[in-house]
PDB file of N, CA, C, O and CB in Angstrom:
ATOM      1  N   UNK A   1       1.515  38.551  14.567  1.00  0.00           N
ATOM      2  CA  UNK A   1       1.156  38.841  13.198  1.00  0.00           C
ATOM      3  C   UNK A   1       2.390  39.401  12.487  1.00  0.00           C
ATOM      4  O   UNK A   1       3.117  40.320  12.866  1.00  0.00           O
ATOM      5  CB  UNK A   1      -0.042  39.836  13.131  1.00  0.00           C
ATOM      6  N   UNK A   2       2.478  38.642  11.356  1.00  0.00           N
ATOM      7  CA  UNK A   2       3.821  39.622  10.412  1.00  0.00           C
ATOM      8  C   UNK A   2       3.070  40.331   9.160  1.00  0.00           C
ATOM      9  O   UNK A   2       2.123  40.009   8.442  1.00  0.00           O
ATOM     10  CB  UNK A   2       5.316  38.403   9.570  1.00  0.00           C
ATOM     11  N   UNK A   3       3.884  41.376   9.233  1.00  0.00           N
ATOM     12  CA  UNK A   3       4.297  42.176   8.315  1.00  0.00           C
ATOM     13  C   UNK A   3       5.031  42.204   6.654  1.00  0.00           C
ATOM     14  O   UNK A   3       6.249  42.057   6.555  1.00  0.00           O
ATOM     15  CB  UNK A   3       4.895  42.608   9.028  1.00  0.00           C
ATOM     16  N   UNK A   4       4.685  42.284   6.157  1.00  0.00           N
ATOM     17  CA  UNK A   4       4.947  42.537   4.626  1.00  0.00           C
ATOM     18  C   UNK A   4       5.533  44.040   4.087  1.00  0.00           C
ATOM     19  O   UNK A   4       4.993  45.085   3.726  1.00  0.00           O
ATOM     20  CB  UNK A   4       3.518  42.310   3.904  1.00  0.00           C
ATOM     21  N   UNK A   5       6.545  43.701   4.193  1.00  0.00           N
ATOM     22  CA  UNK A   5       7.478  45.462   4.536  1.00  0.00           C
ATOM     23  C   UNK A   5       8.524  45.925   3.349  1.00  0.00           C
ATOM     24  O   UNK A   5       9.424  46.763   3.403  1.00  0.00           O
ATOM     25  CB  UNK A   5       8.755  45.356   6.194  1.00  0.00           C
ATOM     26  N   UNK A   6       7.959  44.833   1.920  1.00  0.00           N
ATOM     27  CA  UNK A   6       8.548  44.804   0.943  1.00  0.00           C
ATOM     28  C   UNK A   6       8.292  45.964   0.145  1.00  0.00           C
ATOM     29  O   UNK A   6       9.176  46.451  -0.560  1.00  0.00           O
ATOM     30  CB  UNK A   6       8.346  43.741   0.425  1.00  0.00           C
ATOM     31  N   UNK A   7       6.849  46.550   0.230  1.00  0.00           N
ATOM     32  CA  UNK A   7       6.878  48.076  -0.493  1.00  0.00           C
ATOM     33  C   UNK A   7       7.347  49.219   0.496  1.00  0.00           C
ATOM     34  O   UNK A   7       7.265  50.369   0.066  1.00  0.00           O
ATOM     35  CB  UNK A   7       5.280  48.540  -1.039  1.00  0.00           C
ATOM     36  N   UNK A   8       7.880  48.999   1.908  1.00  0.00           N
ATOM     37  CA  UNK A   8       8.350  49.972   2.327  1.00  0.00           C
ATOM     38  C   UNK A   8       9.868  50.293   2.115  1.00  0.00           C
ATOM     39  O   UNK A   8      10.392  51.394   1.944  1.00  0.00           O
ATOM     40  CB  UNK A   8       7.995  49.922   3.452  1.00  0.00           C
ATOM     41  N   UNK A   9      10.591  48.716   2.183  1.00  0.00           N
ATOM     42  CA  UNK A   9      11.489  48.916   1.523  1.00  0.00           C
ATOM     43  C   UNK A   9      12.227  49.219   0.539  1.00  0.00           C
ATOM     44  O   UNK A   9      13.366  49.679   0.463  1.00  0.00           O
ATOM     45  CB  UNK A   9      11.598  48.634   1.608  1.00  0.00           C
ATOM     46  N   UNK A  10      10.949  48.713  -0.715  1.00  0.00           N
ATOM     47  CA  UNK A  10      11.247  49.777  -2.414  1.00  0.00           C
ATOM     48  C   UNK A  10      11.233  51.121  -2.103  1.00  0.00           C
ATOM     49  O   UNK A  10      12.116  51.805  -2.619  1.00  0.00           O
ATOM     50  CB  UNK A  10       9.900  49.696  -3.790  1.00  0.00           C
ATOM     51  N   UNK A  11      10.380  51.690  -1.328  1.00  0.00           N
ATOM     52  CA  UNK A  11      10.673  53.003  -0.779  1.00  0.00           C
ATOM     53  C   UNK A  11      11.692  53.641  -0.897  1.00  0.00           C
ATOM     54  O   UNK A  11      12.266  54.485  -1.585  1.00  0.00           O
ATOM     55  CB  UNK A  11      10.583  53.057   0.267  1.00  0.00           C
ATOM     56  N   UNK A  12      11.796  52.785   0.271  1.00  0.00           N
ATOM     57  CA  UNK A  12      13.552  53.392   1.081  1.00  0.00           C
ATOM     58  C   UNK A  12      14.499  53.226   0.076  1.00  0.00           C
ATOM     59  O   UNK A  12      15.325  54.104  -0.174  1.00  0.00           O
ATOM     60  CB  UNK A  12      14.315  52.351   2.589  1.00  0.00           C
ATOM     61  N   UNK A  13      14.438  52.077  -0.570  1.00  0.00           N
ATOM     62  CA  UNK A  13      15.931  52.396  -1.862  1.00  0.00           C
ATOM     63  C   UNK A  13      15.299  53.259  -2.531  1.00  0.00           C
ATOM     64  O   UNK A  13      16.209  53.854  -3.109  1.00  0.00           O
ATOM     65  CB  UNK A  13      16.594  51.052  -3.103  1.00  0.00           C
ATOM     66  N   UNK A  14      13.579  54.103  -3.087  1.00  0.00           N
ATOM     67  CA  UNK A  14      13.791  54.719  -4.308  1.00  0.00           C
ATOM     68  C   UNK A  14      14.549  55.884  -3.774  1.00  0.00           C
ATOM     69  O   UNK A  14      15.529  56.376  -4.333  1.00  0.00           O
ATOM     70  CB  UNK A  14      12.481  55.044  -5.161  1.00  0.00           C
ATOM     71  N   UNK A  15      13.967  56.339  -2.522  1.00  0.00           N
ATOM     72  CA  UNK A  15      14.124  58.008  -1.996  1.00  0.00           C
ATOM     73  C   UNK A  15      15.548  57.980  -1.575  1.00  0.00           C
ATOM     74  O   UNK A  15      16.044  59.099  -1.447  1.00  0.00           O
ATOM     75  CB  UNK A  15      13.026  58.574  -0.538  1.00  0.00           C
ATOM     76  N   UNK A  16      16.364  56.916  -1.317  1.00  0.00           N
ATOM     77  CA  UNK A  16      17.290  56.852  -0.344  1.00  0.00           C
ATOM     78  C   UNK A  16      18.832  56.403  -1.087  1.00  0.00           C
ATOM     79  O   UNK A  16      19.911  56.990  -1.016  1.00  0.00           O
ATOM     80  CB  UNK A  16      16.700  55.783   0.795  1.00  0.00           C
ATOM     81  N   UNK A  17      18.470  55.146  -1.805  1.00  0.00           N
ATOM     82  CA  UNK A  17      19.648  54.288  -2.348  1.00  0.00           C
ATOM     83  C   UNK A  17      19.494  53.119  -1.929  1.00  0.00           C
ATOM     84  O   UNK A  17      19.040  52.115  -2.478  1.00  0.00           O
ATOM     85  CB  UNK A  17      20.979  54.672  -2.004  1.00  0.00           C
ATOM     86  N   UNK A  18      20.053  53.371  -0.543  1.00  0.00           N
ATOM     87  CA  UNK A  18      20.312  52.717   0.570  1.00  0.00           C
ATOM     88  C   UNK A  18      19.630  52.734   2.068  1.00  0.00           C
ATOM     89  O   UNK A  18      19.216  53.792   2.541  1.00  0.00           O
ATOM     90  CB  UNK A  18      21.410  53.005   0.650  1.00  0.00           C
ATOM     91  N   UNK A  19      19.530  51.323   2.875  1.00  0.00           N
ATOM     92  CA  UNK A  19      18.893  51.334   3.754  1.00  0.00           C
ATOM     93  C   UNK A  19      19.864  52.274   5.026  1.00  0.00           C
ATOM     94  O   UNK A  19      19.296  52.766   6.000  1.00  0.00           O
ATOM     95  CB  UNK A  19      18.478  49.863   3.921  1.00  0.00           C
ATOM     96  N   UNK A  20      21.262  52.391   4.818  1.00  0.00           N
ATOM     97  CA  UNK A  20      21.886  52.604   5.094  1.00  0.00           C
ATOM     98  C   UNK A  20      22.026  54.638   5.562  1.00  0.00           C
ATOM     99  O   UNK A  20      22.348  55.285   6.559  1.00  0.00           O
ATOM    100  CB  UNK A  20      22.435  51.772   4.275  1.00  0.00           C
ATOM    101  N   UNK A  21      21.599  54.923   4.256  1.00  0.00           N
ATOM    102  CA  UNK A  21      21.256  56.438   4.386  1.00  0.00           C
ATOM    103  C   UNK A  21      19.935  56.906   4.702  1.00  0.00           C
ATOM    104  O   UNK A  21      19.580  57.982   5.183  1.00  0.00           O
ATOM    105  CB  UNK A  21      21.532  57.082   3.216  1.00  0.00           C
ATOM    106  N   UNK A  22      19.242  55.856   4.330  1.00  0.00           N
ATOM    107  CA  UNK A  22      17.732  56.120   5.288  1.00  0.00           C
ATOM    108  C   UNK A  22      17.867  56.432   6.621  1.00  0.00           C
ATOM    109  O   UNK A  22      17.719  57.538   7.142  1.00  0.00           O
ATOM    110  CB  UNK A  22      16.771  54.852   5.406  1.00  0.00           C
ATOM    111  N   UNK A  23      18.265  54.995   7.335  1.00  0.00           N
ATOM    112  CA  UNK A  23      18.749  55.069   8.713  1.00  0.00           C
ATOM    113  C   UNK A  23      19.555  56.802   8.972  1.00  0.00           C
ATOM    114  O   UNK A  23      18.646  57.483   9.446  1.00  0.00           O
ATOM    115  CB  UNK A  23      19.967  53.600   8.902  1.00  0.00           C
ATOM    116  N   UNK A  24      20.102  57.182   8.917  1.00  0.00           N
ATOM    117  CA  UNK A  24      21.100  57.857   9.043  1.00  0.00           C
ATOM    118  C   UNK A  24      20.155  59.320   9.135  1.00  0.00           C
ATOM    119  O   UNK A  24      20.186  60.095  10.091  1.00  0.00           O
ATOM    120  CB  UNK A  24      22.249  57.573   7.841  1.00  0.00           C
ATOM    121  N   UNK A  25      19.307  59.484   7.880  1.00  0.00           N
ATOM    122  CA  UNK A  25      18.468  60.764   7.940  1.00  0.00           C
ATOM    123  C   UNK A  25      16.946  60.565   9.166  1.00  0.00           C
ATOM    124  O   UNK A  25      16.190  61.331   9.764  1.00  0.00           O
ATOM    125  CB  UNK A  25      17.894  61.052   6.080  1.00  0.00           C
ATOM    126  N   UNK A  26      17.168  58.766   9.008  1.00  0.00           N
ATOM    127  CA  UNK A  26      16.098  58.948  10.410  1.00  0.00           C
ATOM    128  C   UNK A  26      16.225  59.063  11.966  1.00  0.00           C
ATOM    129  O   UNK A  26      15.397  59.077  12.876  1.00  0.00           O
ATOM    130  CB  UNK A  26      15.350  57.914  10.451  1.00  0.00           C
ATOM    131  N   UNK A  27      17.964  59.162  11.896  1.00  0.00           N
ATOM    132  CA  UNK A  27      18.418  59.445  13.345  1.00  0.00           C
ATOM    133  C   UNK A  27      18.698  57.849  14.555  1.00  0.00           C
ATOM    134  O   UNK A  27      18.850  57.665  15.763  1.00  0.00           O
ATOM    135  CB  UNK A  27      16.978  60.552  13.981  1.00  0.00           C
ATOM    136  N   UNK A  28      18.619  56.850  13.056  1.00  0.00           N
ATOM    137  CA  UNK A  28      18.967  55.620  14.340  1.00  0.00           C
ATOM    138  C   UNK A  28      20.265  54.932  13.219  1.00  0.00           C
ATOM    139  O   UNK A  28      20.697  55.339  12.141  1.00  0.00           O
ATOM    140  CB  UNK A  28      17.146  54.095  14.884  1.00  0.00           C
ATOM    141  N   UNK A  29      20.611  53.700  14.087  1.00  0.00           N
ATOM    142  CA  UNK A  29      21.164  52.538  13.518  1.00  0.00           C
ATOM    143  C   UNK A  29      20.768  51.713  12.134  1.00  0.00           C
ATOM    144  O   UNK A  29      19.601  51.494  11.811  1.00  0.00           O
ATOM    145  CB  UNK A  29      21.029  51.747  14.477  1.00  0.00           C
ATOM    146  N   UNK A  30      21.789  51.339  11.459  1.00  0.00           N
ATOM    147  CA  UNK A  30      21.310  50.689  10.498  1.00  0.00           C
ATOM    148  C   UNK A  30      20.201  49.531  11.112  1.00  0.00           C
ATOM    149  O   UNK A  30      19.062  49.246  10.743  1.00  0.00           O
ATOM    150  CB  UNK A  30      22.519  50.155   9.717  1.00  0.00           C
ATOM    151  N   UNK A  31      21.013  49.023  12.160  1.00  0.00           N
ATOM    152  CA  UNK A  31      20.967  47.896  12.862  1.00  0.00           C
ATOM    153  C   UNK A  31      19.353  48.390  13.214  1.00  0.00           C
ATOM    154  O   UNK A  31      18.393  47.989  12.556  1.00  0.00           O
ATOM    155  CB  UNK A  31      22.247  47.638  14.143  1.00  0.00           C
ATOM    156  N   UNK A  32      19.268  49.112  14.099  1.00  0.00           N
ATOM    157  CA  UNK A  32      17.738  48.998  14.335  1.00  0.00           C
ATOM    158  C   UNK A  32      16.826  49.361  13.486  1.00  0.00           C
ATOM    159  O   UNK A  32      15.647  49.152  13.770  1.00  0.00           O
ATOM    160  CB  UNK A  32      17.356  49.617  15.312  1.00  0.00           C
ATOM    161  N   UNK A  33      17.111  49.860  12.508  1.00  0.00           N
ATOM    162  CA  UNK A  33      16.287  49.442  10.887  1.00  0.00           C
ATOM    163  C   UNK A  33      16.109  48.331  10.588  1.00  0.00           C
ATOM    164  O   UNK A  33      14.952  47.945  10.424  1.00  0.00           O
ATOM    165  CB  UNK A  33      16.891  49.781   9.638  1.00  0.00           C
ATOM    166  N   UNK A  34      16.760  47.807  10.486  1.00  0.00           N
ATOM    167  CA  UNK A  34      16.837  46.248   9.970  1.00  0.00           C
ATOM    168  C   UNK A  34      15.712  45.618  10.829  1.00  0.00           C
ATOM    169  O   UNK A  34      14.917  44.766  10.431  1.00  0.00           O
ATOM    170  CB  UNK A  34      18.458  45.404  10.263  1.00  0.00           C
ATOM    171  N   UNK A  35      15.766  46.161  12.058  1.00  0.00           N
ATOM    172  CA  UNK A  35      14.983  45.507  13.261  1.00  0.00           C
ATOM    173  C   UNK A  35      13.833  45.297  12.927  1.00  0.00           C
ATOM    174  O   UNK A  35      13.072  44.332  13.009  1.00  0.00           O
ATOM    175  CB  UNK A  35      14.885  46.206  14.466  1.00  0.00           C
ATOM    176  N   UNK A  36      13.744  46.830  12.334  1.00  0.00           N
ATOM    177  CA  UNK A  36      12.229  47.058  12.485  1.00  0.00           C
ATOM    178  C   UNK A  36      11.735  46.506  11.187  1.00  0.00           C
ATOM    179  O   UNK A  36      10.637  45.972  11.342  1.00  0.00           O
ATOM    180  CB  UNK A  36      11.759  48.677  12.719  1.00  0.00           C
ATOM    181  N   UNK A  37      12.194  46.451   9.909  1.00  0.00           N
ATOM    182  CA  UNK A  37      12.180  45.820   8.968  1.00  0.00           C
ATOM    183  C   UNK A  37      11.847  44.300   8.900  1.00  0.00           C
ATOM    184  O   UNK A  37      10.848  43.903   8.301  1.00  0.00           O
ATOM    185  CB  UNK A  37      13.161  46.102   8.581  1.00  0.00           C
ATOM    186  N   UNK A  38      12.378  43.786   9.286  1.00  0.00           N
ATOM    187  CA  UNK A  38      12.263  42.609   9.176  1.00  0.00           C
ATOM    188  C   UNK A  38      11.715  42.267  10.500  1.00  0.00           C
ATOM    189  O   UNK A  38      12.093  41.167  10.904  1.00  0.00           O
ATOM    190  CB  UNK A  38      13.425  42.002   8.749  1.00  0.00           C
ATOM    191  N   UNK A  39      10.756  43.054  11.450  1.00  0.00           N
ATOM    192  CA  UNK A  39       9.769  42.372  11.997  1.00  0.00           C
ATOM    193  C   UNK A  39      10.503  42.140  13.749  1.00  0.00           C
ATOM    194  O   UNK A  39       9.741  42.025  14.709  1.00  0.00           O
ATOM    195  CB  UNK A  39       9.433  40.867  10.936  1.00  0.00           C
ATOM    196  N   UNK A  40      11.924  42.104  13.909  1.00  0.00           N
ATOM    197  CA  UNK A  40      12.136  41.572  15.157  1.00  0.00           C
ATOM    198  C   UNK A  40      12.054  42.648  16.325  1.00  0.00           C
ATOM    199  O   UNK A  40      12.021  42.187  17.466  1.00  0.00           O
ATOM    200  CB  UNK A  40      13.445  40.892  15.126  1.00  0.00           C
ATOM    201  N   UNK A  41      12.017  44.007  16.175  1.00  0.00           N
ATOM    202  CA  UNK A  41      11.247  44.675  17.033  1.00  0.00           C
ATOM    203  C   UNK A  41      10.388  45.560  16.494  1.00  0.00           C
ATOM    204  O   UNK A  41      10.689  46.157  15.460  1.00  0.00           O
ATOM    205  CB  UNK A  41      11.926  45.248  17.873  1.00  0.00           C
ATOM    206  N   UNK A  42       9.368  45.731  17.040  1.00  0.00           N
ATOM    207  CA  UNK A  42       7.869  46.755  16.459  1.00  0.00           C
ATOM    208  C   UNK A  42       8.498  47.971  16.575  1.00  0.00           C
ATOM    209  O   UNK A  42       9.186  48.254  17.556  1.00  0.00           O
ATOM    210  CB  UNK A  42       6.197  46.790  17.502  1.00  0.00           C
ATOM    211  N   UNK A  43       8.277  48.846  15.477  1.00  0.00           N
ATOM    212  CA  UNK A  43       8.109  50.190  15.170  1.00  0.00           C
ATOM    213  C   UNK A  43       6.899  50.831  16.294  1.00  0.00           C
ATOM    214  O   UNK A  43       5.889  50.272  16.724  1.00  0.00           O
ATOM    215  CB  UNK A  43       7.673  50.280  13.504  1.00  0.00           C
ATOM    216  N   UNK A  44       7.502  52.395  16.608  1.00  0.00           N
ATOM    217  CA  UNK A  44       7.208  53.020  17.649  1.00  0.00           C
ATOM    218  C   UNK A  44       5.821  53.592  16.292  1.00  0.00           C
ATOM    219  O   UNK A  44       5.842  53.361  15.083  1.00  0.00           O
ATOM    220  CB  UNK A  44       8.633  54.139  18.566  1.00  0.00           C
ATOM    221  N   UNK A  45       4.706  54.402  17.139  1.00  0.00           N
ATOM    222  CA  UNK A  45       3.941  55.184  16.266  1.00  0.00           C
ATOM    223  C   UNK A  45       4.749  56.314  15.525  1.00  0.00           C
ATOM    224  O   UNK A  45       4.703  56.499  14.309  1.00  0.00           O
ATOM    225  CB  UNK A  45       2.832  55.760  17.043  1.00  0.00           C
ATOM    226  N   UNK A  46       5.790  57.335  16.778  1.00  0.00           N
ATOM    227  CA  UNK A  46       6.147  58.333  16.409  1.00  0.00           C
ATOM    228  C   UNK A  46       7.156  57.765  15.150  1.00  0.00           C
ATOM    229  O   UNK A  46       7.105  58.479  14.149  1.00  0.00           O
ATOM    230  CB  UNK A  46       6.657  59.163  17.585  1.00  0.00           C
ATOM    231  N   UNK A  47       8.236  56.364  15.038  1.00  0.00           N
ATOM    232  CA  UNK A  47       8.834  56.443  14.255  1.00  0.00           C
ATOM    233  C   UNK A  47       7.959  56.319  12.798  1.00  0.00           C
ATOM    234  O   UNK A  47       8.291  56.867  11.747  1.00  0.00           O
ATOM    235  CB  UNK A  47       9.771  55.647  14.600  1.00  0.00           C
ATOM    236  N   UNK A  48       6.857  55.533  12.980  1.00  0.00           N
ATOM    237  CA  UNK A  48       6.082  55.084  12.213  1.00  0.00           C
ATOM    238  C   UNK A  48       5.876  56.632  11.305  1.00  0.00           C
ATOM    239  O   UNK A  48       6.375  56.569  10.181  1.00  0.00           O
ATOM    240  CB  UNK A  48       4.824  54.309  13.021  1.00  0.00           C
ATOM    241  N   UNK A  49       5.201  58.013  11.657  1.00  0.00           N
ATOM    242  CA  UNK A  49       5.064  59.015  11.349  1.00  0.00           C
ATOM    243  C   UNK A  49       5.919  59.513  10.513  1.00  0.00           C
ATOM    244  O   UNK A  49       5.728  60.076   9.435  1.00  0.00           O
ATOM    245  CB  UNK A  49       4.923  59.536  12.166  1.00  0.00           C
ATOM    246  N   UNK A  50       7.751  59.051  11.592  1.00  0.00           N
ATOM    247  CA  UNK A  50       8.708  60.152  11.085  1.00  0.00           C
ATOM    248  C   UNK A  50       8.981  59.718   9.579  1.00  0.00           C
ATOM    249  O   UNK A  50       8.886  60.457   8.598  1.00  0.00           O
ATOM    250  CB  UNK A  50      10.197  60.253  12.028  1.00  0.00           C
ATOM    251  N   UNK A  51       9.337  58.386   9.588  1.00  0.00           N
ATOM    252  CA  UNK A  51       9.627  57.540   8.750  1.00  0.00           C
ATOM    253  C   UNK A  51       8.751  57.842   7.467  1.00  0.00           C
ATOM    254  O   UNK A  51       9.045  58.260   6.347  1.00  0.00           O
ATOM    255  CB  UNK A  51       9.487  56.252   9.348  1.00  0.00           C
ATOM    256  N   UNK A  52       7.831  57.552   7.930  1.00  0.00           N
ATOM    257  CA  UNK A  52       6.710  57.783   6.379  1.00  0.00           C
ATOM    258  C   UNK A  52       6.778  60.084   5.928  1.00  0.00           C
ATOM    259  O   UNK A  52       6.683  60.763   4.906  1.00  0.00           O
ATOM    260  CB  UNK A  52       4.018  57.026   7.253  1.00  0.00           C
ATOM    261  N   UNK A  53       6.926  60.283   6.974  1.00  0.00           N
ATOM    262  CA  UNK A  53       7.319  61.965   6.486  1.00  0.00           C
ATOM    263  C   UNK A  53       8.627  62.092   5.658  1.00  0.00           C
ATOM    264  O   UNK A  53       8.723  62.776   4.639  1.00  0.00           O
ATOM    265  CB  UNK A  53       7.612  63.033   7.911  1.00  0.00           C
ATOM    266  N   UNK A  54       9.527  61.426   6.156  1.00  0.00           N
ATOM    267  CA  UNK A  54      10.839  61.468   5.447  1.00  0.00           C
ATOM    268  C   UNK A  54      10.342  60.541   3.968  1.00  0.00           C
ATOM    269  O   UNK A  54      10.776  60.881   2.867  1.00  0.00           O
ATOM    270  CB  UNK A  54      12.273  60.655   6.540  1.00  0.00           C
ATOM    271  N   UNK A  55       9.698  59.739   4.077  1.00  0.00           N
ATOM    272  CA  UNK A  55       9.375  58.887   2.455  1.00  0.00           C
ATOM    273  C   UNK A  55       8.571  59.645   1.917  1.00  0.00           C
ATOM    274  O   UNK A  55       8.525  59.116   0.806  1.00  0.00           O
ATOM    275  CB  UNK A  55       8.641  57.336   2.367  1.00  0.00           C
ATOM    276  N   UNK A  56       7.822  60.587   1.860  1.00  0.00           N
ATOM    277  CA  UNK A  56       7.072  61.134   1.921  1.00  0.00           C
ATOM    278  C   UNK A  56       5.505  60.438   1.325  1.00  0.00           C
ATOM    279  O   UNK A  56       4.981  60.675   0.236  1.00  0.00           O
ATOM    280  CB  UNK A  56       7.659  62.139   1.475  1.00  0.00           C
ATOM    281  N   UNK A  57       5.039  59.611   2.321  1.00  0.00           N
ATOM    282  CA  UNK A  57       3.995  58.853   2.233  1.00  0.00           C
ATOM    283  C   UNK A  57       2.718  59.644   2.777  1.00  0.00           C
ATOM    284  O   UNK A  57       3.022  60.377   3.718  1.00  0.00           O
ATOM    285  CB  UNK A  57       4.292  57.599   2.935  1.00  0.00           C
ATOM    286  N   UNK A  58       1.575  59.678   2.480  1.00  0.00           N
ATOM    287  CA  UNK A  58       0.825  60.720   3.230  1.00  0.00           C
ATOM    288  C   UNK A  58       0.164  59.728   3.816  1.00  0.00           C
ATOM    289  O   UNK A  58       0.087  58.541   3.501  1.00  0.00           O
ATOM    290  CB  UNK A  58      -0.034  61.882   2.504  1.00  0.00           C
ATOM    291  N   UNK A  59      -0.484  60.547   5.034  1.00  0.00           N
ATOM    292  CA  UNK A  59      -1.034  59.516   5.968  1.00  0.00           C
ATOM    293  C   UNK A  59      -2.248  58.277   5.595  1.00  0.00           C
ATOM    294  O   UNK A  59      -2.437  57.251   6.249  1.00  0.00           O
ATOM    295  CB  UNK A  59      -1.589  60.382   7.033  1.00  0.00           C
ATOM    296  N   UNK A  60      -2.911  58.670   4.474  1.00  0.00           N
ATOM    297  CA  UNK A  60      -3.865  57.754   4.004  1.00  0.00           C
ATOM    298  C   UNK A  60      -3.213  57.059   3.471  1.00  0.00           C
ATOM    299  O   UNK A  60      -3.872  56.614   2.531  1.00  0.00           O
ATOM    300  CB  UNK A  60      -4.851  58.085   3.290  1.00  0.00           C
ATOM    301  N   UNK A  61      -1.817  56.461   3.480  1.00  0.00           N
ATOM    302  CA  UNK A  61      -1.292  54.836   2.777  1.00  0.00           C
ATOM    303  C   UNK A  61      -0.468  54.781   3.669  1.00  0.00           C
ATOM    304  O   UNK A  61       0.503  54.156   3.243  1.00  0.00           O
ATOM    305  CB  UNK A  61      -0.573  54.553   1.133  1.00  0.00           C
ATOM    306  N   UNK A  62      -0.312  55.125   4.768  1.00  0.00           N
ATOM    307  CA  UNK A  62       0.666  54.662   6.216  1.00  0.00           C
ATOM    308  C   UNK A  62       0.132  52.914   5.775  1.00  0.00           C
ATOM    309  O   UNK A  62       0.967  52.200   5.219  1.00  0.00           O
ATOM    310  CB  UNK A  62      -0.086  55.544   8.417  1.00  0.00           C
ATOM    311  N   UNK A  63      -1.156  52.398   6.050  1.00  0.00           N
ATOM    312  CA  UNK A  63      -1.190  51.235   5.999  1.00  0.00           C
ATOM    313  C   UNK A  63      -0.952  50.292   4.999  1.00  0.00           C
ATOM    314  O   UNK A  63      -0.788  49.093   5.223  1.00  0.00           O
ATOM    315  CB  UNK A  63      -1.987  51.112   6.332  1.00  0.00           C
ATOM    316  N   UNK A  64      -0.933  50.802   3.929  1.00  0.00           N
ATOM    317  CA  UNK A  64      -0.193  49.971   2.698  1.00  0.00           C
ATOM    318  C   UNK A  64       1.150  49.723   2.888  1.00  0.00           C
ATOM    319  O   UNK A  64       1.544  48.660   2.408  1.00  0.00           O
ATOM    320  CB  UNK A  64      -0.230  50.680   1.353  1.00  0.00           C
ATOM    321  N   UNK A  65       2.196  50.610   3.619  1.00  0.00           N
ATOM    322  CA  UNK A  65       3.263  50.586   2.897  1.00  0.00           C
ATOM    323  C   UNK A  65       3.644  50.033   4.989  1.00  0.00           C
ATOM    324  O   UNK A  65       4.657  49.367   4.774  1.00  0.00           O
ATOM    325  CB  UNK A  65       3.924  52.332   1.695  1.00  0.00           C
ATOM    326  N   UNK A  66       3.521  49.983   5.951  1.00  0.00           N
ATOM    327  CA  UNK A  66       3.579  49.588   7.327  1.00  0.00           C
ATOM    328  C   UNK A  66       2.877  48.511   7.484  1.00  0.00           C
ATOM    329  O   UNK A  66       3.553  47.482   7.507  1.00  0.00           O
ATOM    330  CB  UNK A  66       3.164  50.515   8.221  1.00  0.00           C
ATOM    331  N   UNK A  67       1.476  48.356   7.629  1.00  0.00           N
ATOM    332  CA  UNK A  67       0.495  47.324   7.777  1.00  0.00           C
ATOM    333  C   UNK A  67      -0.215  46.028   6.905  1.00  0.00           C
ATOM    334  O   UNK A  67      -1.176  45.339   7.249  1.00  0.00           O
ATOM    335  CB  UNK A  67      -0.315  47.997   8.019  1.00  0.00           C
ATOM    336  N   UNK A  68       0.605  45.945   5.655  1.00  0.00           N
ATOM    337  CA  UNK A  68       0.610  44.996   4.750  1.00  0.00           C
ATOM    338  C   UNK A  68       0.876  43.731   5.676  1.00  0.00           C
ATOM    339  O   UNK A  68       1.839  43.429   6.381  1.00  0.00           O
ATOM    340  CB  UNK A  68       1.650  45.284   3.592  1.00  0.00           C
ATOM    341  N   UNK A  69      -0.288  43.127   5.423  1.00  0.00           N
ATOM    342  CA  UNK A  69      -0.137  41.501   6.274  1.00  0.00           C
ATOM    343  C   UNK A  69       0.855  40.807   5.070  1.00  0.00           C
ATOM    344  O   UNK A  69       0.900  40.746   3.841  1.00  0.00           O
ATOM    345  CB  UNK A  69      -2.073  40.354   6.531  1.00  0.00           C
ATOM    346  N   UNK A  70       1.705  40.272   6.396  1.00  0.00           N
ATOM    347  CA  UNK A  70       2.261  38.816   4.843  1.00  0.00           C
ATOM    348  C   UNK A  70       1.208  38.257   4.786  1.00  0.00           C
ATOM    349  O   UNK A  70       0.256  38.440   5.545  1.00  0.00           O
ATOM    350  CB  UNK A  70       3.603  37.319   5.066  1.00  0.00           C
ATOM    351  N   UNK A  71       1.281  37.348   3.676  1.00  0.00           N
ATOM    352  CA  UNK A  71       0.484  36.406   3.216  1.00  0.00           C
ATOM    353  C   UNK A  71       0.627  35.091   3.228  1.00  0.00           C
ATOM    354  O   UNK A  71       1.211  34.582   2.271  1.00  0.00           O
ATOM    355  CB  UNK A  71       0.314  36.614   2.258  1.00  0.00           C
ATOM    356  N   UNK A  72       0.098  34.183   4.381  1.00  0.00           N
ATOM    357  CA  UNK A  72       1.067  32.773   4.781  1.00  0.00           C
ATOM    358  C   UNK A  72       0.596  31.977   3.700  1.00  0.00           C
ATOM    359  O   UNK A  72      -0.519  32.202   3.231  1.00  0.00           O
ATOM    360  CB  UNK A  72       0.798  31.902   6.429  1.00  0.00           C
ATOM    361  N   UNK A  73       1.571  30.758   3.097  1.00  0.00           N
ATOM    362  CA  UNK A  73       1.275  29.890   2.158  1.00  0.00           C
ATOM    363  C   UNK A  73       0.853  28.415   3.244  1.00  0.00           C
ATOM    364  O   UNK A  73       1.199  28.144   4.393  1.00  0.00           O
ATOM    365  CB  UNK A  73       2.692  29.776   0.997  1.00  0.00           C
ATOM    366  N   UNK A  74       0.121  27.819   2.425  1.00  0.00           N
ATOM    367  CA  UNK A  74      -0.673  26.605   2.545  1.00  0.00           C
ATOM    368  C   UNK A  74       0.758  25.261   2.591  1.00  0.00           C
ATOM    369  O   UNK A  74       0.480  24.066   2.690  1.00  0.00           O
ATOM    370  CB  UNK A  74      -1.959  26.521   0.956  1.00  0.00           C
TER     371      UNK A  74
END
């Protein structure tokens, strides 16, 4: 199943700039941002938490802004 990770990423540039300084205040790689971003390795729960604490998302829209299904075209 994919992910739709386009409002998490408006996120991250509003609070951040950059995906770049996100990474950095969340303690990993750009590189494994990207990862997790774009789907090629799954996000841990705990990062899932840290991540949305640092955006400051409260837990009742973890799934809007993480669990947004893409939407496959016909």
């Amino acid at each position: 199943m994919e992910f739709d990770n386009s409002k998490l990423v408006g996120k991250i540039i509003e609070q951040y700039g950059k995906q770049y300084a996100f990474a950095k205040a969340l303690g990993v790689s750009e590189h494994t941002l990207s990862y997790w971003l774009t789907g090629r390795t799954q996000m841990s729960r705990r990062a899932i938490f840290q991540m949305a604490s640092l955006l400051g998302i409260p837990d009742e829209e973890i799934g809007i802004y993480f669990f947004a299904r893409k939407v496959q075209s016909a």
